[in-house]
N, C-alpha and C positions, 0 to 999 in steps of 0.2 A: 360450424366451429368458430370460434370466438378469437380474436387474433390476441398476443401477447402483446404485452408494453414492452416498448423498445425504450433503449435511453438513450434520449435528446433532452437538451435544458436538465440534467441531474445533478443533484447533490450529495453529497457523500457522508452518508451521518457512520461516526469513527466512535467506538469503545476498546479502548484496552484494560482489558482485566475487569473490574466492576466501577473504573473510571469512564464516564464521558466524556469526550473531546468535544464534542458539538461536529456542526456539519462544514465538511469543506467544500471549496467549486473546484477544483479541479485534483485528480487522481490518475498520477501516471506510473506505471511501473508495476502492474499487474502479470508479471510475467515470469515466465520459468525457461530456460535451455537446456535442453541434452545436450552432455558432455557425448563424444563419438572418441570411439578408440578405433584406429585401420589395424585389422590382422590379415597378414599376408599368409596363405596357407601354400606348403609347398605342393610345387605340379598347377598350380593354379595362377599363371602368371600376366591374366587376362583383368585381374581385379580386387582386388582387399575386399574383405568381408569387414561390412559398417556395423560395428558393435556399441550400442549405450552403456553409458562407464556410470552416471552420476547426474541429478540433476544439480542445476542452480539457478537461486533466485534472485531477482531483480531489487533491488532499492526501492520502497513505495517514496513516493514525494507527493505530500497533498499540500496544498496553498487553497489561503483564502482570505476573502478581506478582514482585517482585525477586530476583532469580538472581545467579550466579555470571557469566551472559553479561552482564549490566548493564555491567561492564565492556568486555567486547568492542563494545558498543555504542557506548559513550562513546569507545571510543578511536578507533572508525571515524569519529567523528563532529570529534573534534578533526584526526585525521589530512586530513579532506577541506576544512577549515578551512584548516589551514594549506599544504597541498598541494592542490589540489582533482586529482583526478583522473576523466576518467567511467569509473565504471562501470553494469555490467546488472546489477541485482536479481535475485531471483525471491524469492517466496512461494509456496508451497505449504501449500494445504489439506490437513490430515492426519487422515483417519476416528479414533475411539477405539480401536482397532486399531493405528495407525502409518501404518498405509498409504496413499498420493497418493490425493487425490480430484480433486483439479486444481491448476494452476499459472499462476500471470502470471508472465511474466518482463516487466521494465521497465527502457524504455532511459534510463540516462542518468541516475541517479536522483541526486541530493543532499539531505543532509537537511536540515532544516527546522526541528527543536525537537527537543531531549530533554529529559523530565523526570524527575527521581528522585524516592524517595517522600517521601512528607510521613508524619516520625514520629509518634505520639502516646503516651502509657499510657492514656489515657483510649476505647481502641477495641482490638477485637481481630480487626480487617479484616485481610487481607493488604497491606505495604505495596505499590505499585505503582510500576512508570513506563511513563512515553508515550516512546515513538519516531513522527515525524512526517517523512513522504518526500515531495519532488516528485520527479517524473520527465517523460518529453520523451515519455510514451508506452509502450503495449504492443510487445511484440515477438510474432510468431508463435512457438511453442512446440512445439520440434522435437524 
């Protein structure tokens, strides 16, 4: 049996709707909560019964050093502003290789925040920006 690719050193190559983002380095906020409601039942005075009400999702935040996509960013970003229209994301994980290690696709996303970088002479960092997405949820990945 042949092992899978795990992700280490990944990149994040981002599409919303039939827009390319290009790829970012880092992607946090892949995440969802169950809401829990406690029902106390009567005669039962030993424990609540843990009941799932709802889920909710996390904030994606992807950054990355400043590219030539920065732009394609920003304009999806003004464009959904002044038109909002839904679209389905997806992100994919990319091994050092290139190749899919997995993918969320996400329904419904709109963004959230973009930041560009903050210049300095005094650093010799890569500049950065943030892209920040909510979305209405995962989609199965067909």
């Amino acid at each position: 049996m042949s092992e899978q690719p795990f992700a280490t050193s990944v990149r994040f190559r981002v599409t919303i709707g039939a827009v390319d983002l290009g790829s970012f380095t880092t992607c946090d906020g892949l995440a969802c909560e169950v809401e829990v409601e406690e029902h106390w039942e009567g005669g039962l005075d030993s424990h609540p019964w843990i009941l799932p009400s709802r889920l909710r999702y996390s904030h994606i935040v992807l950054t990355r050093p400043l590219t030539a996509s920065a732009v394609a960013a920003w304009q999806w970003v003004q464009a959904q502003v002044l038109l909002p229209v839904p679209v389905t994301g997806r992100i994919v994980a990319l091994a050092p290789d290139h190749s899919p290690i997995v993918r969320w696709d996400l329904d419904r996303v709109v963004p959230v925040r973009w930041t560009g970088p903050s210049f300095t002479a005094e650093s010799s960092q890569a500049a950065m920006e943030t892209l920040e997405l909510a979305h209405h949820g995962f989609l199965v990945a067909g």
